[in-house]
C-alpha positions as CSV (number, residue, x, y, z in Angstrom):
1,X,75.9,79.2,36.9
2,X,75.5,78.4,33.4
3,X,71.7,76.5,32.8
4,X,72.9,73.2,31.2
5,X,72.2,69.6,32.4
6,X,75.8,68.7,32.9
7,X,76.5,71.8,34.8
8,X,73.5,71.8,37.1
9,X,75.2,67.8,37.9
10,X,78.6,69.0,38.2
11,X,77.1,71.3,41.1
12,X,75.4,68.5,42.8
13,X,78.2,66.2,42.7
14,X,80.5,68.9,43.9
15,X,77.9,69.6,46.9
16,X,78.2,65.5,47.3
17,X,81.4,65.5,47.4
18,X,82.0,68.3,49.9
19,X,79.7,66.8,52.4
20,X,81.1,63.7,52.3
21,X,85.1,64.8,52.7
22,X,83.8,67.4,55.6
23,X,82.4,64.4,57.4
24,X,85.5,62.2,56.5
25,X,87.6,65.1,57.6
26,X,86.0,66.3,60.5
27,X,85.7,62.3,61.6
28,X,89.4,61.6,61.2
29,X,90.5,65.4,63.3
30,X,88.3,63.3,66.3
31,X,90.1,60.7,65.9
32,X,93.2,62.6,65.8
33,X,91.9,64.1,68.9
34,X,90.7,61.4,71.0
35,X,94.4,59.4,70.4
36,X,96.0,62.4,71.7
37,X,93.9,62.5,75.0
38,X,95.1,58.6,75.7
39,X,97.8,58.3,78.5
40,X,98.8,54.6,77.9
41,X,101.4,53.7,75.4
42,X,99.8,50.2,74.8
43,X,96.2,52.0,74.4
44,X,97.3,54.2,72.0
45,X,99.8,52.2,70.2
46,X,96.7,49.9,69.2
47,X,95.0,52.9,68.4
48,X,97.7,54.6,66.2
49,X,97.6,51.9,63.0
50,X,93.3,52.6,62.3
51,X,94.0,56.6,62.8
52,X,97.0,56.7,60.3
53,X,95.0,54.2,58.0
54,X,91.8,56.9,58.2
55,X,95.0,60.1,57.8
56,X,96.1,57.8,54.6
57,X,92.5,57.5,52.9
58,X,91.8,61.3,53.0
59,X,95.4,61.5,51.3
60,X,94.6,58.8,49.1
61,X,91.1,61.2,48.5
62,X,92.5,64.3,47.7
63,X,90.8,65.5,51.1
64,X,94.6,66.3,52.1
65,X,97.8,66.5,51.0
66,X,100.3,63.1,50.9
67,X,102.8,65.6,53.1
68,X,100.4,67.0,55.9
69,X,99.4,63.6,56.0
70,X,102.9,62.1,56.5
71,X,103.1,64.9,58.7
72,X,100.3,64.5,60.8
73,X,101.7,60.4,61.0
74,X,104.9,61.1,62.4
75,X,103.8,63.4,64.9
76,X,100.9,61.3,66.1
77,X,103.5,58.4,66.2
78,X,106.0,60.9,68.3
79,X,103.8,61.8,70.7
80,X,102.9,57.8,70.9
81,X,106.9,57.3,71.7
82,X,107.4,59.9,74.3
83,X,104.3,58.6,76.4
84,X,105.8,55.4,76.4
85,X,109.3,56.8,77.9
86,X,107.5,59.3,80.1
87,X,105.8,56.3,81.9
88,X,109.1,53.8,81.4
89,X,110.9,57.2,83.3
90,X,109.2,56.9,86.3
């Protein structure tokens, strides 16, 4: 690391930074997470629109790419779907 001012603050900002989209990251994967664990189509359609909002900030970020994100999205709202005709099944 090179000793001048601007580069010393580059490295703190980086370390910043870092933490911050870890915790952003690692916030929205619980998220992710905890929708998948809910059995109720009307439960987790409620909960689908503030996941994919978070999903669309850490896009919107940098934190991860616009296509994992879209990804992540549709399958979120897949799995969502087949609960619903799992339950309307039986």
């Amino acid at each position: 690391m090179a000793n001048h001012k601007a580069t010393k603050k580059d490295v703190r900002q980086a370390e910043k930074r870092r933490d911050r989209n870890r915790y952003y990251g690692k916030t929205t994967r619980n998220a992710i997470r905890d929708l998948k664990a809910i059995k109720e189509q009307k439960e987790a359609g409620d909960k689908l629109p503030e996941v994919a909002s978070m999903i669309d900030k850490l896009a919107k970020k940098g934190v991860i790419h616009k296509n994992k994100a879209a990804n992540l999205k549709s399958k979120l709202a897949r799995k969502i779907n087949t609960i619903g005709a799992a339950s309307a099944a039986k």
